[in-house]
mmCIF file of the N, C-alpha and C atoms, coordinates in Angstrom:
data_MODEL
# 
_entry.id   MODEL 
# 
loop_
_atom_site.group_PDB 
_atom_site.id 
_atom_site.type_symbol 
_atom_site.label_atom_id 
_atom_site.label_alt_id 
_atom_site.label_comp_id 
_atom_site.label_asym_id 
_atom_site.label_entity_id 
_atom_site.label_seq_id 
_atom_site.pdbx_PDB_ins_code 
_atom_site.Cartn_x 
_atom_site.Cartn_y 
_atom_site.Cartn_z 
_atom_site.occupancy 
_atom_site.B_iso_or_equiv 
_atom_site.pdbx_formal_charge 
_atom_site.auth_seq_id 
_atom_site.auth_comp_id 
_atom_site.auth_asym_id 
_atom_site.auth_atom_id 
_atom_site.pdbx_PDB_model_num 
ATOM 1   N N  . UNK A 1 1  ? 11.059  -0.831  -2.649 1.00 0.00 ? 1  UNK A N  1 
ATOM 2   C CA . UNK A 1 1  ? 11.456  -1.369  -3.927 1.00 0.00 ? 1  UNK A CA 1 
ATOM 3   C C  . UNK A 1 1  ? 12.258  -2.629  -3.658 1.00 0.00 ? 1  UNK A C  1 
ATOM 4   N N  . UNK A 1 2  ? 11.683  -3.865  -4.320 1.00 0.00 ? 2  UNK A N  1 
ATOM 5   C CA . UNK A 1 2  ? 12.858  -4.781  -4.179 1.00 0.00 ? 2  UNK A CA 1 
ATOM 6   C C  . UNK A 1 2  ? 13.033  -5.455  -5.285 1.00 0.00 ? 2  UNK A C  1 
ATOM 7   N N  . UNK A 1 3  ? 14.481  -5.606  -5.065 1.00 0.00 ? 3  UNK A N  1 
ATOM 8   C CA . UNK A 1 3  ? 15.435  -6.504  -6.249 1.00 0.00 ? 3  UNK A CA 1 
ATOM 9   C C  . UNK A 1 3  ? 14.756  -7.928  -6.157 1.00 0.00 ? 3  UNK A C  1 
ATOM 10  N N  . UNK A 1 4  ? 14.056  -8.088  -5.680 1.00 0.00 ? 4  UNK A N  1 
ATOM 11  C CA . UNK A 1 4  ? 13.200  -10.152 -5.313 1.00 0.00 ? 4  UNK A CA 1 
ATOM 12  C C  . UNK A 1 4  ? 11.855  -10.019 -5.636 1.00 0.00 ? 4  UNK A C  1 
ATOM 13  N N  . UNK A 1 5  ? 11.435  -8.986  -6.427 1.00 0.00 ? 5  UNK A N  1 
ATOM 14  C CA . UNK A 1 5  ? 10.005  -9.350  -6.356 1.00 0.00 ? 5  UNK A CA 1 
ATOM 15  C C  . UNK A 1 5  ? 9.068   -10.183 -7.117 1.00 0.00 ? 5  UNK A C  1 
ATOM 16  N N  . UNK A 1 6  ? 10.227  -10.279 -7.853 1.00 0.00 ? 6  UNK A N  1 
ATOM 17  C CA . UNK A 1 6  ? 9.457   -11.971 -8.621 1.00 0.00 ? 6  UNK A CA 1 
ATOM 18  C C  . UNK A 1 6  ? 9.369   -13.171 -7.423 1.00 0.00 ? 6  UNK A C  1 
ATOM 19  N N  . UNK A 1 7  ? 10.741  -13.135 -6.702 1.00 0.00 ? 7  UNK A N  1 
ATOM 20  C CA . UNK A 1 7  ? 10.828  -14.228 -5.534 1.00 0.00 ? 7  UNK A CA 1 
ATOM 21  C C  . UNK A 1 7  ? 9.444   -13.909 -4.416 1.00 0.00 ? 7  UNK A C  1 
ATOM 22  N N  . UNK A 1 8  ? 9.112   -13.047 -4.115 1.00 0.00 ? 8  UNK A N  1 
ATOM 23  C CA . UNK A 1 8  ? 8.221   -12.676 -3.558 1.00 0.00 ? 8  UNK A CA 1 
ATOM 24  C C  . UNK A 1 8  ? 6.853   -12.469 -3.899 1.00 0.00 ? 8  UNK A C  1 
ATOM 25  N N  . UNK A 1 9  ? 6.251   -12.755 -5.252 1.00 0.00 ? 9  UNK A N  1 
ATOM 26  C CA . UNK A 1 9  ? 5.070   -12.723 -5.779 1.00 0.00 ? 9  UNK A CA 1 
ATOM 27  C C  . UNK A 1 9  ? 5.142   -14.415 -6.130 1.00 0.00 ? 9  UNK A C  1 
ATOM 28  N N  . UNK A 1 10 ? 6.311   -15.004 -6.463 1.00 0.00 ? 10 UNK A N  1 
ATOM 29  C CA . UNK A 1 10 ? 5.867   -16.483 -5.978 1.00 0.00 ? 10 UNK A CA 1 
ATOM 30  C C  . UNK A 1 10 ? 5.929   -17.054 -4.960 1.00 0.00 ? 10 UNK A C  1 
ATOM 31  N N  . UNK A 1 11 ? 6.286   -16.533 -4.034 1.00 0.00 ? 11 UNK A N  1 
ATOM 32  C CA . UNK A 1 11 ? 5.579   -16.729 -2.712 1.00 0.00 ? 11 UNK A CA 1 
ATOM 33  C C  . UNK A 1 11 ? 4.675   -16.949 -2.339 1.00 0.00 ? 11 UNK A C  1 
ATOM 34  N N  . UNK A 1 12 ? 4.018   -15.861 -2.645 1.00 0.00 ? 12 UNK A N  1 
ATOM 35  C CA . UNK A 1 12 ? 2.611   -15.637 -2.429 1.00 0.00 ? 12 UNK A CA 1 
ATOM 36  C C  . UNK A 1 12 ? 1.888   -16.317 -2.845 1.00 0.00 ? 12 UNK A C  1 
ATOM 37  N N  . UNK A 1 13 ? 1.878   -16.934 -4.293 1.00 0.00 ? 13 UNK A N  1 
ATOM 38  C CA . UNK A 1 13 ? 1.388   -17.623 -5.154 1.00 0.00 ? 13 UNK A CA 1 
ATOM 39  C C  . UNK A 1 13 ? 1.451   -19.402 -4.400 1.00 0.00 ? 13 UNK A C  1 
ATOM 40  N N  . UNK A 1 14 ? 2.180   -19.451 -3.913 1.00 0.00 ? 14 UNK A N  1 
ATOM 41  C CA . UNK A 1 14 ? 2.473   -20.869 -3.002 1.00 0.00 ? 14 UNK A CA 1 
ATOM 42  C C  . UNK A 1 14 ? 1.478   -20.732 -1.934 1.00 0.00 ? 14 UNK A C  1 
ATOM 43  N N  . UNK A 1 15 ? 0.892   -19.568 -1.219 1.00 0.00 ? 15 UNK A N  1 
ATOM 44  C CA . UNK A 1 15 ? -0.036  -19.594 -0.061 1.00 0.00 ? 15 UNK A CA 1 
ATOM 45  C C  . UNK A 1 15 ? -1.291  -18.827 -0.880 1.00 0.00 ? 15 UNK A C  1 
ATOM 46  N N  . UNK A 1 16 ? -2.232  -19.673 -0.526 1.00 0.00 ? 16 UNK A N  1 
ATOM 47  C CA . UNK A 1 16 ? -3.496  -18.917 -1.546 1.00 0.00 ? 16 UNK A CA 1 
ATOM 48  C C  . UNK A 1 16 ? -4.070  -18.023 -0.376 1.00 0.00 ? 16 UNK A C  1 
ATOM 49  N N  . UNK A 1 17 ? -3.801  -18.297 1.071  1.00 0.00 ? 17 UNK A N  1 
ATOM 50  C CA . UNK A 1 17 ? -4.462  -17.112 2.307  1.00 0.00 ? 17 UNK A CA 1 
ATOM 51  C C  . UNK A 1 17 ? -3.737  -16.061 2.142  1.00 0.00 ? 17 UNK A C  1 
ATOM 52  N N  . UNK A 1 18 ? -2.830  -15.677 1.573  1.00 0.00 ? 18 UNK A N  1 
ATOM 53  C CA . UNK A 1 18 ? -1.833  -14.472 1.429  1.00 0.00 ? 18 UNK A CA 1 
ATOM 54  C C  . UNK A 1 18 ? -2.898  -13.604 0.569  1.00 0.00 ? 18 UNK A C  1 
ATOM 55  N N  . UNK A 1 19 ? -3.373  -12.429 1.284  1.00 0.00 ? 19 UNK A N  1 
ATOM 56  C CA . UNK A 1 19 ? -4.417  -12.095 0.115  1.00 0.00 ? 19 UNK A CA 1 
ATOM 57  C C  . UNK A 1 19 ? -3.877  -10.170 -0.289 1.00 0.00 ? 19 UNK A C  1 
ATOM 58  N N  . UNK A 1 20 ? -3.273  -9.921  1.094  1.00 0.00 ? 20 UNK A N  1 
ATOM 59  C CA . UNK A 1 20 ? -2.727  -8.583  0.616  1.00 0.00 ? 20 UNK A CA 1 
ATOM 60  C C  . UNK A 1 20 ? -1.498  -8.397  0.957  1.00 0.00 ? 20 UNK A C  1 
ATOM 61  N N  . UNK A 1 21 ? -0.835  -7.390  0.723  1.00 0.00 ? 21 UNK A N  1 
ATOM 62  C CA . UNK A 1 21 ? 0.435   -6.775  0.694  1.00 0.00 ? 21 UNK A CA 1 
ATOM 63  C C  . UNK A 1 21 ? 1.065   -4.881  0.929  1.00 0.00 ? 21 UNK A C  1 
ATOM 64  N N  . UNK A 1 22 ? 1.241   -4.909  1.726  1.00 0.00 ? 22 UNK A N  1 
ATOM 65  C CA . UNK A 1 22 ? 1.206   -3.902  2.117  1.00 0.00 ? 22 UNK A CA 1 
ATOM 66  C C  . UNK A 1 22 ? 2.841   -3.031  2.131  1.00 0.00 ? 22 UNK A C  1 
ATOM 67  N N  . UNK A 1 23 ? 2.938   -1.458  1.744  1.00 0.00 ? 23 UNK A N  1 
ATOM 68  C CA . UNK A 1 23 ? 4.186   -0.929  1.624  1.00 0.00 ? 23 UNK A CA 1 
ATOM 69  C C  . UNK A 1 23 ? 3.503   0.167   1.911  1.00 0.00 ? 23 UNK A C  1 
ATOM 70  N N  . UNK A 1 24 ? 4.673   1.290   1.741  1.00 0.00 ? 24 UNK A N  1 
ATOM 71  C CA . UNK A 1 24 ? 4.358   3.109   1.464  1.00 0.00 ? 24 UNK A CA 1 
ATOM 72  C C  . UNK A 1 24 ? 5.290   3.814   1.357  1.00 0.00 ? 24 UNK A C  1 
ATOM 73  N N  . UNK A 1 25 ? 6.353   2.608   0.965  1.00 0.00 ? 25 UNK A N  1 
ATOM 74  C CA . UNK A 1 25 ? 8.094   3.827   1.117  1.00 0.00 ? 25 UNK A CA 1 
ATOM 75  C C  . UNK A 1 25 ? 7.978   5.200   -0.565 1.00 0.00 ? 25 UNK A C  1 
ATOM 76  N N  . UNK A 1 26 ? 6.847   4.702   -1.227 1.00 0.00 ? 26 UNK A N  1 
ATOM 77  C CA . UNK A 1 26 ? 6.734   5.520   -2.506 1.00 0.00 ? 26 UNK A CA 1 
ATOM 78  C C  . UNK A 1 26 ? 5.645   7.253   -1.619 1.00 0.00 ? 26 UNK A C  1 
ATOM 79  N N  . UNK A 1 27 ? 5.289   6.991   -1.063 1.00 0.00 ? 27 UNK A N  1 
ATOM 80  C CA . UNK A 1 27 ? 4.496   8.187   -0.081 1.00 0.00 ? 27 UNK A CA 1 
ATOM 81  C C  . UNK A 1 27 ? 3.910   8.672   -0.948 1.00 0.00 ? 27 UNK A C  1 
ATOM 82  N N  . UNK A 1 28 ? 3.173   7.498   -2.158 1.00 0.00 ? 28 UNK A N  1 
ATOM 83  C CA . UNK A 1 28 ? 2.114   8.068   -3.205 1.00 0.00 ? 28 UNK A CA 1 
ATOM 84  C C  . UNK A 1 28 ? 1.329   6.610   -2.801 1.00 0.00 ? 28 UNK A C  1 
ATOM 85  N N  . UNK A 1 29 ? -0.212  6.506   -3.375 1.00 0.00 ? 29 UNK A N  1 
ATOM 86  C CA . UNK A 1 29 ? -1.424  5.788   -3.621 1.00 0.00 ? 29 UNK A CA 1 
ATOM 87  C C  . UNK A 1 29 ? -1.303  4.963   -4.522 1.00 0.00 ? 29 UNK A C  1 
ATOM 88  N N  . UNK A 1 30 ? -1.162  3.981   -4.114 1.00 0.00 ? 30 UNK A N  1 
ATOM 89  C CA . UNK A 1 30 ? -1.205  2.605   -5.866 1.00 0.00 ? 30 UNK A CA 1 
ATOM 90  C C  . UNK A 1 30 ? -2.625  1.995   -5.112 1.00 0.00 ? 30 UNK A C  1 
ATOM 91  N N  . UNK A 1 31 ? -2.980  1.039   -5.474 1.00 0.00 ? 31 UNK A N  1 
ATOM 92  C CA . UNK A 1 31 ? -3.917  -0.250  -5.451 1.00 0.00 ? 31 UNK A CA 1 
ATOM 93  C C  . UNK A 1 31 ? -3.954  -0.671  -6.346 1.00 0.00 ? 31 UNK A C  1 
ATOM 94  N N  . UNK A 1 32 ? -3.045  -1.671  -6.780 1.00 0.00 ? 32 UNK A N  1 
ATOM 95  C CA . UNK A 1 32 ? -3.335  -3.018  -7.723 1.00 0.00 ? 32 UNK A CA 1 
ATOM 96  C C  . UNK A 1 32 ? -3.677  -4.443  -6.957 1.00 0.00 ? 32 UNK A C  1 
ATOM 97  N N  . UNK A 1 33 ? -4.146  -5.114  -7.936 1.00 0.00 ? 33 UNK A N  1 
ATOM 98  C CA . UNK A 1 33 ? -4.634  -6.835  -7.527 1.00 0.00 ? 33 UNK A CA 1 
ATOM 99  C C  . UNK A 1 33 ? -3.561  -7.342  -8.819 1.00 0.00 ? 33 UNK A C  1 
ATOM 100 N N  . UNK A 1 34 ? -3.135  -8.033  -8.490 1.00 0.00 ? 34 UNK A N  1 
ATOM 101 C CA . UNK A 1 34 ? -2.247  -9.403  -9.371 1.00 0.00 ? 34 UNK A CA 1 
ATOM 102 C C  . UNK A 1 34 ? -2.034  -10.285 -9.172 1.00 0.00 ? 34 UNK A C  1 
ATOM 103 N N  . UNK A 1 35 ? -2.463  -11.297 -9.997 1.00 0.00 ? 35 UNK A N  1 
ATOM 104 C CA . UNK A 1 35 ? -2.674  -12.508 -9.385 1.00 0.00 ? 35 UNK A CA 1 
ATOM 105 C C  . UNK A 1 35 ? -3.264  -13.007 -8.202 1.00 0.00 ? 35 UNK A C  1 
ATOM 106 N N  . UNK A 1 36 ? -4.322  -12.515 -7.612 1.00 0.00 ? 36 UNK A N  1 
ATOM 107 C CA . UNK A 1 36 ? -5.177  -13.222 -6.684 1.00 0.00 ? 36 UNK A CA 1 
ATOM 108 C C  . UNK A 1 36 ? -4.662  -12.110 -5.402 1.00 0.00 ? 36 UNK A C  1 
ATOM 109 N N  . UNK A 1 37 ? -3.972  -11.258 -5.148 1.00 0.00 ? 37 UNK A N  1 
ATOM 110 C CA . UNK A 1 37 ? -2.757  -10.625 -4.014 1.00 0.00 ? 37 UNK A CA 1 
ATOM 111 C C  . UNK A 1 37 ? -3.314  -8.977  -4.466 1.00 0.00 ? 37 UNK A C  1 
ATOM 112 N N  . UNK A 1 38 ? -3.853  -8.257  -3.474 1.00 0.00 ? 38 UNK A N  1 
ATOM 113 C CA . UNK A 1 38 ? -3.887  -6.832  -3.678 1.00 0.00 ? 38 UNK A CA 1 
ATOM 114 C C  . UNK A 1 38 ? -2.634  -6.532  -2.630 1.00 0.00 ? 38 UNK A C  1 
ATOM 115 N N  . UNK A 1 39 ? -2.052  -5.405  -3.864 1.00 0.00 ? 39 UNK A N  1 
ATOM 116 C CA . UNK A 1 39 ? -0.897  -4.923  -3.467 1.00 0.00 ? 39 UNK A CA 1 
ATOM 117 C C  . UNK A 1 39 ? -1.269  -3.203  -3.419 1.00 0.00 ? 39 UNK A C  1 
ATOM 118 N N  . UNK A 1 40 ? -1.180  -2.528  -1.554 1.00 0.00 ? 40 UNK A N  1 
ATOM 119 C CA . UNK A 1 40 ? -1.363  -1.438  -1.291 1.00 0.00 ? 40 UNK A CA 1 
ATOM 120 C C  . UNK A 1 40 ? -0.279  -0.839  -1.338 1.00 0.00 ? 40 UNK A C  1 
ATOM 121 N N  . UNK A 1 41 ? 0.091   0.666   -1.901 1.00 0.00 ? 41 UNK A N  1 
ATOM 122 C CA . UNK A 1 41 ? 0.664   1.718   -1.052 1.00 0.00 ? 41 UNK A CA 1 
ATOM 123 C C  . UNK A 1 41 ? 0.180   2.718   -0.501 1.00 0.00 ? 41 UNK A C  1 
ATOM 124 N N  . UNK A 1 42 ? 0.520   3.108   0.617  1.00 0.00 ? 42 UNK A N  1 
ATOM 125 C CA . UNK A 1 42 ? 0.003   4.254   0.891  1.00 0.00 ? 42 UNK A CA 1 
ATOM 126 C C  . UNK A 1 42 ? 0.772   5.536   0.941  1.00 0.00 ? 42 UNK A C  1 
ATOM 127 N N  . UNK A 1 43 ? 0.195   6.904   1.230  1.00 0.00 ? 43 UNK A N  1 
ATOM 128 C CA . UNK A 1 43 ? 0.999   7.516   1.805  1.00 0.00 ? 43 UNK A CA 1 
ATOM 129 C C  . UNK A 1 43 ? 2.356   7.869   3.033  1.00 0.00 ? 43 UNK A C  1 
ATOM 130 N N  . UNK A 1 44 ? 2.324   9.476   3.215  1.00 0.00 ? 44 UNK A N  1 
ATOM 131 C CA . UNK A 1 44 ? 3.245   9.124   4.546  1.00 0.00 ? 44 UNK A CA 1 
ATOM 132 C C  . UNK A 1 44 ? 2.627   10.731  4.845  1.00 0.00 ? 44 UNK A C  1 
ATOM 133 N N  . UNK A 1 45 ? 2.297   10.622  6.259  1.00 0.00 ? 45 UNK A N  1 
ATOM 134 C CA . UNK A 1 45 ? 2.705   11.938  7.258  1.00 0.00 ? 45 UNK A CA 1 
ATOM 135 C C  . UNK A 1 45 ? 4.055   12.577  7.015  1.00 0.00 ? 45 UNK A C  1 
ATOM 136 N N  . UNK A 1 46 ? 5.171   12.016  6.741  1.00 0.00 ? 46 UNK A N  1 
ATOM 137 C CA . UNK A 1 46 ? 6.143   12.811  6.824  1.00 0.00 ? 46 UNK A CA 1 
ATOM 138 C C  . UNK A 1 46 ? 6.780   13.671  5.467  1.00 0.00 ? 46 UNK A C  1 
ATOM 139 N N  . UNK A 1 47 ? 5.620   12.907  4.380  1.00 0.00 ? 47 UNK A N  1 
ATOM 140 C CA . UNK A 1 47 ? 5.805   13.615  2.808  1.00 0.00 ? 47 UNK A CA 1 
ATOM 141 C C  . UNK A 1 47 ? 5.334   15.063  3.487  1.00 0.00 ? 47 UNK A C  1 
ATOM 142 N N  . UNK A 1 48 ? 5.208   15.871  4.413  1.00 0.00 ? 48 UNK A N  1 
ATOM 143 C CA . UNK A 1 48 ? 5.089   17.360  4.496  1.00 0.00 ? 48 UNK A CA 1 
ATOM 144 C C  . UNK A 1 48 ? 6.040   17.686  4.267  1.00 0.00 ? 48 UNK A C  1 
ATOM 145 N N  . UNK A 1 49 ? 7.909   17.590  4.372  1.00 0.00 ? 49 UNK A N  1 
ATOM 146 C CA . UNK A 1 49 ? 8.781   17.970  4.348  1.00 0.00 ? 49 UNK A CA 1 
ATOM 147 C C  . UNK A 1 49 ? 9.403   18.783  3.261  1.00 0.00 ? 49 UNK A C  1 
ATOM 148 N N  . UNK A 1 50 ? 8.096   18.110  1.980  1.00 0.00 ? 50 UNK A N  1 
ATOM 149 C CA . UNK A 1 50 ? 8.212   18.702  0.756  1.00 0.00 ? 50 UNK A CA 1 
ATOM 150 C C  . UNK A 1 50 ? 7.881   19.990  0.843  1.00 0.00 ? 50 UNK A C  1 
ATOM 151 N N  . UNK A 1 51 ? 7.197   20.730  1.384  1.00 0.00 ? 51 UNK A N  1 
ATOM 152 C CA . UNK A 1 51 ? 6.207   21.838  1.316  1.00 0.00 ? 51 UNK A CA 1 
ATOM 153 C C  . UNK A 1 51 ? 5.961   21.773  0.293  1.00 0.00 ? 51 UNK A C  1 
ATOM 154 N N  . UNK A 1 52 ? 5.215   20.888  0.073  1.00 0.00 ? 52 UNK A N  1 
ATOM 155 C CA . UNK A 1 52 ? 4.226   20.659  -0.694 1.00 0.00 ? 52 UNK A CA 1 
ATOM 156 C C  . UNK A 1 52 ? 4.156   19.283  -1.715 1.00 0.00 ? 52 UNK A C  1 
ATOM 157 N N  . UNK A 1 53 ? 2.948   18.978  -2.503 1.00 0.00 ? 53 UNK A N  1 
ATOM 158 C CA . UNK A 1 53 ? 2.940   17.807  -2.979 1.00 0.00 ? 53 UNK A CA 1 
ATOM 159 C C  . UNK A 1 53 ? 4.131   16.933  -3.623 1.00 0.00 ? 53 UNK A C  1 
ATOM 160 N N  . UNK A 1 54 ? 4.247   15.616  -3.324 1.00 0.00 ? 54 UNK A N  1 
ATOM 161 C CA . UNK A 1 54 ? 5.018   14.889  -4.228 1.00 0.00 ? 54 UNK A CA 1 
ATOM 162 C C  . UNK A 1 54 ? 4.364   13.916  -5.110 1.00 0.00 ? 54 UNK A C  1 
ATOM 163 N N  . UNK A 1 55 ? 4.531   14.317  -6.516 1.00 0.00 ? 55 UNK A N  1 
ATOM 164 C CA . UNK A 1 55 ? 3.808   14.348  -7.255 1.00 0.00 ? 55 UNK A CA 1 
ATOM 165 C C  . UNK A 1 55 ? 2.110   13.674  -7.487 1.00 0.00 ? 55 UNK A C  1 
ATOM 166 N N  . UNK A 1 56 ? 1.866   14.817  -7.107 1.00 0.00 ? 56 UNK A N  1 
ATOM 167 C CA . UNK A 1 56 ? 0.177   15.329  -7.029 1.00 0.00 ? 56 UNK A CA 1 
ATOM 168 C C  . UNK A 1 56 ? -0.259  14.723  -5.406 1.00 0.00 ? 56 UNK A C  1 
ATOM 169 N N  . UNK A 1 57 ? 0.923   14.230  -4.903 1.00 0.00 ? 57 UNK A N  1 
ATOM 170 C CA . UNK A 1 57 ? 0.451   13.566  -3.630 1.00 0.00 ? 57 UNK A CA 1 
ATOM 171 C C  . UNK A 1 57 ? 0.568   14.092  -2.143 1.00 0.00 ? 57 UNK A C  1 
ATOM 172 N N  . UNK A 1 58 ? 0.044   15.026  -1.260 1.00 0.00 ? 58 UNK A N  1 
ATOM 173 C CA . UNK A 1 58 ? 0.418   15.428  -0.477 1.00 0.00 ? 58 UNK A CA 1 
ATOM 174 C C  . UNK A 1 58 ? 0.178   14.129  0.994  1.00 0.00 ? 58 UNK A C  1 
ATOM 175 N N  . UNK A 1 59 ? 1.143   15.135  1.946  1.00 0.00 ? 59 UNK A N  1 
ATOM 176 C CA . UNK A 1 59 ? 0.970   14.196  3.407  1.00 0.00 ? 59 UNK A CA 1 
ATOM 177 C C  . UNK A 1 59 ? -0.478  13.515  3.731  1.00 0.00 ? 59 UNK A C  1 
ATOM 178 N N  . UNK A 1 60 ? -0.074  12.217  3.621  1.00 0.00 ? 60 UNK A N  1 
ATOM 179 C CA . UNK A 1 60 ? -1.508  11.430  4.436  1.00 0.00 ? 60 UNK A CA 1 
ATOM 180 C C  . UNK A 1 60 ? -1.507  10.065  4.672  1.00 0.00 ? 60 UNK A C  1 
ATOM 181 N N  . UNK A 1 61 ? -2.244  9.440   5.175  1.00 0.00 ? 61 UNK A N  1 
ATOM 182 C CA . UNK A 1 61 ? -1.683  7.535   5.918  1.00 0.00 ? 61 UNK A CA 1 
ATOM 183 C C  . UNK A 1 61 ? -3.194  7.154   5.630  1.00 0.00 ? 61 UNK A C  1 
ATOM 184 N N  . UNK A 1 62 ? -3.055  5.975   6.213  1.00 0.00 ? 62 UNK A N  1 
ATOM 185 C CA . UNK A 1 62 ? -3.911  5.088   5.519  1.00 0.00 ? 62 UNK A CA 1 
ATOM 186 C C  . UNK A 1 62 ? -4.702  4.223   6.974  1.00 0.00 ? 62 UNK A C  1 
ATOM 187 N N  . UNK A 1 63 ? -6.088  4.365   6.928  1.00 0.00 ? 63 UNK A N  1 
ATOM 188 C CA . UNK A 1 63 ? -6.850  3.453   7.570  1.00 0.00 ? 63 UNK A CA 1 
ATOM 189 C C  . UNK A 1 63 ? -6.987  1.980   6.972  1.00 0.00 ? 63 UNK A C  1 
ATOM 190 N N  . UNK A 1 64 ? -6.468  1.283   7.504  1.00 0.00 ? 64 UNK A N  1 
ATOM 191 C CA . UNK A 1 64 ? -6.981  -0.356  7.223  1.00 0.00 ? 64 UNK A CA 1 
ATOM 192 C C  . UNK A 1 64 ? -8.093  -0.989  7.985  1.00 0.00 ? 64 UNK A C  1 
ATOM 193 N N  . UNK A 1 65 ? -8.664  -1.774  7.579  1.00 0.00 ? 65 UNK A N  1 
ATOM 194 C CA . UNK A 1 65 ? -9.696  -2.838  7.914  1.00 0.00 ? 65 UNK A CA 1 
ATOM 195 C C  . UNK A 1 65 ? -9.995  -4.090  7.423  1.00 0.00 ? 65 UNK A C  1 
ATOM 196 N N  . UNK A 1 66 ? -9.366  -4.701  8.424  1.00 0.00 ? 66 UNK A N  1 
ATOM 197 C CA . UNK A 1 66 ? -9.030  -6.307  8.024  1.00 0.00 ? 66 UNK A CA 1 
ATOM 198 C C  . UNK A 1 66 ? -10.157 -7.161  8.149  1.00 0.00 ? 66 UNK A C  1 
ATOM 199 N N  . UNK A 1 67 ? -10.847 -7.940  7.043  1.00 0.00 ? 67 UNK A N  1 
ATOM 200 C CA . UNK A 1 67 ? -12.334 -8.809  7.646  1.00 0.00 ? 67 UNK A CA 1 
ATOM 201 C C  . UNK A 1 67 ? -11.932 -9.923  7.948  1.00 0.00 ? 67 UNK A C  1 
ATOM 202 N N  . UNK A 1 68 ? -12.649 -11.046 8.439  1.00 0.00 ? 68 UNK A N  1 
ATOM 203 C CA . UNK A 1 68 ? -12.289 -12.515 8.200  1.00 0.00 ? 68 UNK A CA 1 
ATOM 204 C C  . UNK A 1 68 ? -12.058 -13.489 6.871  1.00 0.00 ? 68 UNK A C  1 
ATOM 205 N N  . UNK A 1 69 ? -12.787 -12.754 6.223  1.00 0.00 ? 69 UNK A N  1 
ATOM 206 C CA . UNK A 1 69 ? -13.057 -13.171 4.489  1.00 0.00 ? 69 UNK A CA 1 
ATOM 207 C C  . UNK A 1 69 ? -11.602 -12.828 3.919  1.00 0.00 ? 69 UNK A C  1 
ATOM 208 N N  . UNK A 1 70 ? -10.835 -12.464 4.395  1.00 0.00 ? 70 UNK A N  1 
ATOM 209 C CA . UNK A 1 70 ? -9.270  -11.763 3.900  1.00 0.00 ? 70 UNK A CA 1 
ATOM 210 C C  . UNK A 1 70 ? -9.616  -10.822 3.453  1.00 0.00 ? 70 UNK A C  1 
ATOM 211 N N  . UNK A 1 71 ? -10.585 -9.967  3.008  1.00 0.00 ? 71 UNK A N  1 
ATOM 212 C CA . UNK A 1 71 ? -10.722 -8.882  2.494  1.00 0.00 ? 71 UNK A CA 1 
ATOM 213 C C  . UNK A 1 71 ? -10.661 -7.555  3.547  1.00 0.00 ? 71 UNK A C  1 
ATOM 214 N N  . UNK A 1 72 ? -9.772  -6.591  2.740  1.00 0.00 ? 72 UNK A N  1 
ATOM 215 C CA . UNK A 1 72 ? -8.984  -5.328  3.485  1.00 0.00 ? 72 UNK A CA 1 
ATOM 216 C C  . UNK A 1 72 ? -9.917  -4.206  2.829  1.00 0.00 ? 72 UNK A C  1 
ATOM 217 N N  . UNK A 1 73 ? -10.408 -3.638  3.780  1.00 0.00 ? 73 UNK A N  1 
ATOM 218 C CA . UNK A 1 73 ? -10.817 -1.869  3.267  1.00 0.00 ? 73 UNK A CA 1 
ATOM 219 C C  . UNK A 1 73 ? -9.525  -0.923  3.520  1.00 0.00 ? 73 UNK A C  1 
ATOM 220 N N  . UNK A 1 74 ? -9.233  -0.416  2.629  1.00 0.00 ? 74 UNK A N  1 
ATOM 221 C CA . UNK A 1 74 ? -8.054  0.523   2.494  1.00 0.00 ? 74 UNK A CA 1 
ATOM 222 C C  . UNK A 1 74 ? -8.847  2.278   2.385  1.00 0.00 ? 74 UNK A C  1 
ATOM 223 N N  . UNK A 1 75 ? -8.572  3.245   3.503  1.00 0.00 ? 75 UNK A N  1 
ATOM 224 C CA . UNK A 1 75 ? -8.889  4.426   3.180  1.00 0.00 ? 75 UNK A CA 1 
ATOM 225 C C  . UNK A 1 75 ? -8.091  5.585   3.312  1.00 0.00 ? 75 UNK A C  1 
ATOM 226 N N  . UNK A 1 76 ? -7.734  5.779   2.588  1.00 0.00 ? 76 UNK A N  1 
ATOM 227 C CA . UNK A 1 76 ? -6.493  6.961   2.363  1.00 0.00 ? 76 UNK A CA 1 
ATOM 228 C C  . UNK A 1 76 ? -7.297  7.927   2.878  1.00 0.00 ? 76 UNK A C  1 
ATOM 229 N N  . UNK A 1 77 ? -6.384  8.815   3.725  1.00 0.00 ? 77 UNK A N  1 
ATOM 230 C CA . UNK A 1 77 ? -6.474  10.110  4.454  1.00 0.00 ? 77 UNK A CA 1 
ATOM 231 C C  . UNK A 1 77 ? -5.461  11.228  4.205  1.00 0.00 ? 77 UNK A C  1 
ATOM 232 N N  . UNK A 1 78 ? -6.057  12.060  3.725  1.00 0.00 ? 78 UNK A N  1 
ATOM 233 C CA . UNK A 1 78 ? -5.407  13.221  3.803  1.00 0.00 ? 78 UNK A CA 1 
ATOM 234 C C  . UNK A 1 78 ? -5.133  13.707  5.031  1.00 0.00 ? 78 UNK A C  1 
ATOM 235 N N  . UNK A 1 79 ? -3.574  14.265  5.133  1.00 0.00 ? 79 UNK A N  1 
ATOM 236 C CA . UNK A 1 79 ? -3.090  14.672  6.725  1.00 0.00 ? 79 UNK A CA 1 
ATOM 237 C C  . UNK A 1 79 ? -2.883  16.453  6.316  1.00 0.00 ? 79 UNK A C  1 
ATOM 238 N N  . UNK A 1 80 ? -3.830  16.853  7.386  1.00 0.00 ? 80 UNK A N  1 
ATOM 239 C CA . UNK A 1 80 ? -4.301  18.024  7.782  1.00 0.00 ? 80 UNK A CA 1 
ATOM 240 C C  . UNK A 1 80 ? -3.272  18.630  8.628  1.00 0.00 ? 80 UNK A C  1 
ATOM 241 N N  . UNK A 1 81 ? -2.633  17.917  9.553  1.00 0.00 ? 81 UNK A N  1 
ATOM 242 C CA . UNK A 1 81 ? -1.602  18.755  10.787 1.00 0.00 ? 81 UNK A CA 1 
ATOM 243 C C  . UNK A 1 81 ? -1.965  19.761  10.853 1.00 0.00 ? 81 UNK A C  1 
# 
């Protein structure tokens, strides 16, 4: 979460190669695009601590795949342990 994220989405907006953005301190699934910028969260391995889901979201991380085109495949994984 940050107190700058207006300062930080015009940032971005100043570099048009800035194409994603990446977090997971929420240890839930977003994918939005705004303004030209997909903004990921992912999970966490360590959301097990809950025994059990946080809200509707249980333990799991995220495969990335970065192309040359700037475009990211994002695949959420459920963590099995």
């Amino acid at each position: 979460m940050h107190i700058d994220a207006r300062r930080i989405k015009d940032l971005f907006g100043q570099h048009p190669n800035v194409k994603v953005c990446l977090s997971g301190h929420l240890h839930m699934e977003d994918d939005v695009t705004y303004l030209g910028v997909r903004y990921l969260c992912n999970g966490s391995v360590c959301g097990g601590w809950w025994k059990g889901k946080h809200q509707e979201f249980g333990p799991s991380y995220a495969l990335l795949d970065f192309y040359d085109d700037g475009s990211v495949e994002n695949t959420f994984v459920r963590y099995r342990g």
